[in-house]
C-alpha angles and dihedrals in degrees: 000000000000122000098302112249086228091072093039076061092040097044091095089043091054093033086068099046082049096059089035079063100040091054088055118052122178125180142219115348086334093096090124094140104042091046092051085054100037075054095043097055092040085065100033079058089048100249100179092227127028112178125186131201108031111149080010100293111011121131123224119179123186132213128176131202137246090265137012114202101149105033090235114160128195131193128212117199122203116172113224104192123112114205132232099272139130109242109226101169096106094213127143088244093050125129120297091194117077118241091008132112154175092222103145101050111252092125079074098034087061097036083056099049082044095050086044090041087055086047094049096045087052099044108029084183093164147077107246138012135308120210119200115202125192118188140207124217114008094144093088102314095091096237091164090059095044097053085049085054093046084069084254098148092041091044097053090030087236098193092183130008131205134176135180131207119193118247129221116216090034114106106253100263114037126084135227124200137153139205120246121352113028113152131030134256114249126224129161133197143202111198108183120190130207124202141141111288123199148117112354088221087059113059100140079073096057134070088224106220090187091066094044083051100056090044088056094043080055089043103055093056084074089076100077105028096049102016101044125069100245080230091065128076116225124140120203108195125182094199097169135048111173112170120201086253149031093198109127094217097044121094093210128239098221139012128183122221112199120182141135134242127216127205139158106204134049094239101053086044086054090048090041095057099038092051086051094053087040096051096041091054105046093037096069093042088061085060101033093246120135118225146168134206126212107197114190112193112206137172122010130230113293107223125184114216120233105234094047088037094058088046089052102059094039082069087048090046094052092045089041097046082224145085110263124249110255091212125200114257115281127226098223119102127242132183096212085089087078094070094044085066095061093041150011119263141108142248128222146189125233116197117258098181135217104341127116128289118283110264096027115111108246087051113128136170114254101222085204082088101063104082086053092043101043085044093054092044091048087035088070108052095050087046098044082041118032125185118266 
């Protein structure tokens, strides 16, 4: 199952709703636009069903093959949110919204699953039926949770699920995946101190926050090098340190500490949040400072099963002529997780060389991974449902 000569015709055709996309980020659950357009070309193709507004503004299309003898039905997942981000790639294509940007990719990743969703509807070369899903809000506002909790999976009958994000640092072309635990879960925390705020050439007179702070910036590094076994992955991160006043000679009354947490297994999430409870509150008694701690836990572990996994990457082998990268976990969150709970299926990865990271500013999708990345989409459901 090499790349399938239908998307190598089609490259030029995807590559353009691609760009079309990429010019016009939306965020969020805001994704109007792009889900107006992913519903406008499903039925343009002749998908038998096309459904709007699962999860609020998700997009699922149906098509059905040429037979259905065993009643098997696949799902396909492509995320459609663009982040807050200021494009600086300089390219025609580039962003027509200020401060907004397709800088992870899912322009592609939806311009791929619609390129595989036109192929199957001409071909229907299989022996079941394909959903395509397209999501809104992956990109923190849990749209794959909210689809599942629209009824999605019990709706369409989705027996398995798969979805696919592109890589940098992969050769276009090849594929990565893993078993079990892939991507993090993701929490998140805002610690605020109270102290007693005054003269800066008094400090004997103030209770100083910004020096509680820093010690718990300091403290919460603890978490992860002596309470957590060296064998096991969790990140603690402090990403924010504002402070009730930007005055050289105040020692302020409040500041605020944000952060996240990732962790790949229930019990180390469970450890992360209570020693951060723990620390916080006993670091500021020792100074005589006051806090709270609002502790906001996200997405959940993603986590491949075997049995799919291993399917998955037999489709990528075949496209790649070579046998796919089995990659360490990674630390990043996705909300594809969400639909893994509710059924079996896998997630890959699909090169996207040498390009900048995802979420930087001069990121951009190499379309010269379409044809790999809409074969493998369409490549699995002809593999998990072959034609009678």
């Amino acid at each position: 199952m090499p790349v399938k000569n239908r998307f190598a015709e089609l490259l030029p055709e995807i590559a353009a709703w691609r760009r079309d996309l990429h010019e016009n980020p939306e965020l969020l659950f805001e994704v109007h636009r792009t889900a107006g357009v992913v519903a406008a070309k499903l039925r343009e193709f002749g998908c038998d069903e096309v459904v709007e507004g699962i999860g609020r503004t998700g997009v699922v299309g149906v098509i059905r093959g040429r037979t259905d003898t065993k009643g098997r039905v696949v799902g396909l997942r492509a995320d459609m949110d663009a982040l807050p981000i200021h494009e600086a790639t300089g390219k025609p294509h580039a962003s027509k919204v200020p401060g907004r940007m397709h800088a992870c990719g899912h322009d592609g990743h939806t311009a791929m699953l619609l390129g595989a969703a036109k192929y199957l509807c001409e071909t229907r070369a299989f022996d079941g039926t394909a959903v395509v899903i397209f999501q809104p809000a992956e990109e923190g506002g849990g749209g794959g949770r909210e689809m599942c909790a629209d009824g999605m999976m019990d709706r369409f009958g989705i027996q398995e699920v798969y979805g696919m994000h592109n890589m940098p640092g992969l050769p276009v072309g090849e594929f990565a995946i893993r078993p079990g635990a892939f991507f993090a879960a993701t929490d998140q925390f805002t610690i605020d101190v109270t102290g007693r705020g005054g003269h800066a050439a008094k400090p004997h007179e103030t209770i100083d926050t910004t020096v509680v702070a820093a010690h718990l910036v300091l403290a919460l590094q603890t978490i992860v090098s002596r309470n957590t076994d060296p064998l096991k992955n969790v990140v603690v991160s402090v990403t924010s340190f504002r402070t009730g006043s930007e005055a050289h000679n105040v020692i302020p009354q409040t500041v605020q500490l944000r952060g996240t947490v990732r962790t790949l297994e229930a019990a180390m999430r469970d450890m992360a949040e209570a020693r951060i409870r723990a620390i916080v509150e006993h670091t500021a008694a020792a100074f005589g400072a006051t806090t709270t701690v609002d502790y906001q836990r996200g997405y959940p572990v993603m986590v491949n099963h075997p049995a799919e996994t291993e399917h998955a990457a037999a489709v990528a082998a075949a496209i790649a002529g070579k046998p796919v990268r089995e990659v360490p976990p990674l630390m990043g969150g996705e909300d594809f997780a969400y639909m893994l709970e509710e059924r079996p299926g896998a997630y890959i990865l699909v090169g996207n060389g040498d390009t900048a990271g995802v979420h930087h500013p001069a990121y951009d999708f190499d379309d010269n991974a379409i044809p790999a990345g809409s074969s493998w989409y369409a490549g699995m459901v002809e593999a998990r449902m072959p034609a009678a």
